[in-house]
C-alpha angles and dihedrals in degrees: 000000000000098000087051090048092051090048091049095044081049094051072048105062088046106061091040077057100053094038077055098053087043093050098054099054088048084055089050098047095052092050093054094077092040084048091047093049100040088049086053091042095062089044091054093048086048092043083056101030079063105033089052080044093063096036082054095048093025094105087049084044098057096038089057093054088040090061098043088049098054094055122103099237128147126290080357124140098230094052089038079051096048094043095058116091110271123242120282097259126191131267126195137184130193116183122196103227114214107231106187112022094159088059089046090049088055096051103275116133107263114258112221128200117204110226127189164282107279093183120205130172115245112211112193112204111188107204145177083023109180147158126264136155128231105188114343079308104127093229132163118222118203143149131253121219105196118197128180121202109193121230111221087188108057088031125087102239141332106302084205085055103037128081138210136188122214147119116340089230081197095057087039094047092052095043093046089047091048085053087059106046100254136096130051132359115263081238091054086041088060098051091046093047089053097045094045108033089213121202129198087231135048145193119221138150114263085249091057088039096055105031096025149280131228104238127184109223089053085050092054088041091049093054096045098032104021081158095061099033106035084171146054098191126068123187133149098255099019113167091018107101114088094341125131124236142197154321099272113183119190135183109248094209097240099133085033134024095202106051093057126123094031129137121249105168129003123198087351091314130123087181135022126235110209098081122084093233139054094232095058094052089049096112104236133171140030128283092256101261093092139018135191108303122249106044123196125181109287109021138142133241135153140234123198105215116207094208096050100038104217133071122266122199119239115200123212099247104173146326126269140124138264128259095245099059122009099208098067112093115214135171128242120241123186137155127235137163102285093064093051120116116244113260098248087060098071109035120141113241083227101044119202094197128352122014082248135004125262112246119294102025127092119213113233104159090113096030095076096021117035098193144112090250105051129158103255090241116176117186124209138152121287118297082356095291109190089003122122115291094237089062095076092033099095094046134087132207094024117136117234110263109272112199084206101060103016105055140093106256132193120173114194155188100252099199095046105017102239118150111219096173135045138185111172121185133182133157114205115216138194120230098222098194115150122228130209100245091046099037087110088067093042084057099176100333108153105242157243109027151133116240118195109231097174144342125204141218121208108182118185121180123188108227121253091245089051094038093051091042083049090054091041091058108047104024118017092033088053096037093055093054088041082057095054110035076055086052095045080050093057101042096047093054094040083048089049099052100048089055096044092058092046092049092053082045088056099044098049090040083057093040089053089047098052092052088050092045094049088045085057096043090056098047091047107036108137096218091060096040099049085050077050103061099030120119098259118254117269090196153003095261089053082049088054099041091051096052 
């Protein structure tokens, strides 16, 4: 019986072994799917840990490549971009035609006749560009060749055949520097006044009013006094067409993005020395094309403007879009009176006129002509927009001021700077003041005013293709990866969630299994059954023998 006992514990054995064997691969089996899920599970909650990560970060994210895309750097596209040559813009002049210069010279209020516009196409070169360092500040220096190529289509009439009569500027210049205390001798007053037979107003053709004009009272000044008068010829943008000018050096933003685009020297300067106080002369601003980067309403920047030699502040009025492409938002700049500077701020150390201008007017006498005789020039908005009321008081046939159509306009890219659009507006304005040794010329003219000689339109429209590049980079290229990182977000947490419940499905399917499975092994187990079913022991001894 023994023999039988010890053979049947052996089949035994051997069956627990391969039900074993059997067991563990079904356990194996069952926990592939709970490892495969589980394993897809954590890659989904990293895929959506990150992707929330970079929806969270994704604004930091494009300002920081907003900032390292608008620095000149090299090779880069925004300094390939600044060194082509910029869009024609274009450029308009309207002049105020005095009408009746005997009555005014009898007392009567001046009657002006705007005329205009006289339209030319500004084309801006920049040449010998260059790097250079101020100050441990990575800049470029260049110079800037402006041409203007005037439109007889879109202009009123030929500027070699019109004429216009204004303020004589010689006469002007003579009379504001003998008020001062500069410029020539009475004695020398009085030649110059018989050779010349000088008059407060002239008569020239718009050509000679706007690129200059030989006068002889300037040409005897300039032989007796070619210290005081360097030059026989006065216009209103005299030396601008087609003449280079320099050096400009500007920061190119690499150690800050928002700083690119400043002056720091012009012509050799790194201030200017036509203003009373150190603070006026300090060169502050951009040149207009580009402003500080990340624009909100109401914000400030500045514009450092070369014809009036000194910086203004635009403010960020409201949002709208530019005429060329509609999809780009841009926000409106303009400047009005509250951002002006005061008008000590900004008074010459040689005046031309009063010691400093009147709101709204920017003295401009020394800023074009450093000299001791100087045209007393005073620049405003059009038609004196956001100027004092009594400016426009002595004159006849002026509009009212529109801000419309009258303001200095940018609009511009908020996130980069860029202005894409440009409507800049000046009127240029005699100071008729007379003097004691020239009385004779002023008769019974009502002063002191200011006559308006011109005002100018300079309109500069970014093209569609460089506005809708413009909107691709910085909006519908960023938008689109915005989208799908979303969309990978959702997924993956859709996803998430879906696995996770199947996963708790599987464990507990498995955990429920494996109760069942050890249940039946107990019930079934060979060894228990077979002590089970054996005859039961009479005795010790039988007890012994059968172990």
């Amino acid at each position: 019986m023994t023999c039988q006992t010890s053979q049947m514990h052996e089949n035994e054995v051997k069956r627990e072994g391969v039900v074993s064997f059997q067991r563990m691969k079904y356990h194996r089996r069952s926990r592939l799917p709970i490892l495969l899920t589980s394993t897809a599970l954590a890659l989904c909650f990293l895929i959506g840990v990150a992707s929330l990560a970079l929806l969270l970060l994704f604004d930091n994210i494009v300002e920081w490549k907003i900032s390292e895309s608008v620095k000149l750097q090299n090779d880069s596209a925004a300094l390939k971009s600044w060194k082509s040559n910029d869009v024609a813009s274009k450029f308009s002049v309207f002049f105020y035609n005095l009408t009746n210069p005997t009555e005014m010279l009898a007392g009567e209020k001046p009657m002006l006749q705007a005329i205009g516009p006289y339209v030319y196409w500004q084309e801006n070169e920049k040449v010998n560009i260059s790097w250079t360092e101020i100050d441990g500040v990575p800049a470029i220096s260049y110079f800037k060749r402006s041409t203007y190529k005037f439109d007889l289509a879109l202009s009123v009439g030929d500027p070699q055949n019109d004429l216009i009569t204004s303020a004589n500027l010689p006469i002007l210049a003579i009379s504001a520097a003998n008020n001062a205390g500069r410029g020539p001798s009475p004695s020398t007053i009085e030649m110059v006044k018989f050779w010349a037979s000088p008059q407060i107003f002239t008569t020239q053709t718009v050509h000679g009013f706007l690129w200059g004009y030989f006068d002889t009272m300037l040409s005897l000044c300039k032989v007796f006094y070619p210290e005081m008068c360097r030059t026989d010829q006065v216009g209103l943008l005299l030396n601008t067409n087609n003449t280079l000018k320099g050096p400009y050096i500007i920061d190119a933003g690499i150690k800050n993005s928002s700083n690119v685009g400043k002056f720091l020297s012009i012509k050799g300067n790194r201030e200017l020395n036509i203003w009373s106080t150190k603070q006026a002369n300090k060169i502050r601003g951009t040149d207009g094309t580009r402003l500080a980067k990340g624009i909100h309403a109401g914000d400030l920047r500045e514009v450092f403007v070369a014809l009036l030699c000194q910086p203004i502040k635009v403010a960020a009025k409201a949002f709208t879009h530019p005429s060329a492409f509609q999809d780009l938002k841009v926000v409106e700049m303009d400047l009005d009176s509250s951002k002006y500077p005061p008008g000590e701020a900004y008074c010459p150390d040689k005046v031309s006129g009063p010691e400093c201008p009147p709101r709204g007017l920017f003295d401009i006498s020394q800023c074009s002509v450093r000299s001791d005789v100087a045209p007393p020039i005073f620049a405003s908005m059009p038609h004196f927009l956001n100027s004092l009321e009594n400016l426009t008081a002595p004159f006849r046939g002026l509009r009212s001021a529109d801000p419309r159509r009258d303001n200095f306009k940018l609009l511009v890219e908020p996130k980069t700077g860029i202005v894409v659009e440009a409507h800049i507006r000046l009127q240029v304005n005699a100071h008729i003041e007379r003097s004691a040794h020239m009385a004779d010329l002023y008769k019974n003219i009502s002063d002191p005013m200011y006559l308006p000689i011109a005002w100018f339109e300079n309109e500069i429209e970014g093209g569609s293709e460089a506005l809708r590049l413009l909107h691709s980079a910085v909006y519908a290229q960023p938008g689109h990866v915005y989208m799908m990182i979303y969309i990978s977000f959702i997924l993956a947490a859709v996803l998430f969630g879906l696995l996770l419940v199947a996963n708790v499905i599987l464990v507990l399917a498995r955990s429920s299994k494996c109760t069942c499975s050890v249940f039946r092994s107990r019930k079934q187990n060979p060894s228990v059954r077979h002590l089970l079913l054996e005859a039961p022991v009479d005795s010790a001894s039988d007890l012994i023998a059968l172990i």
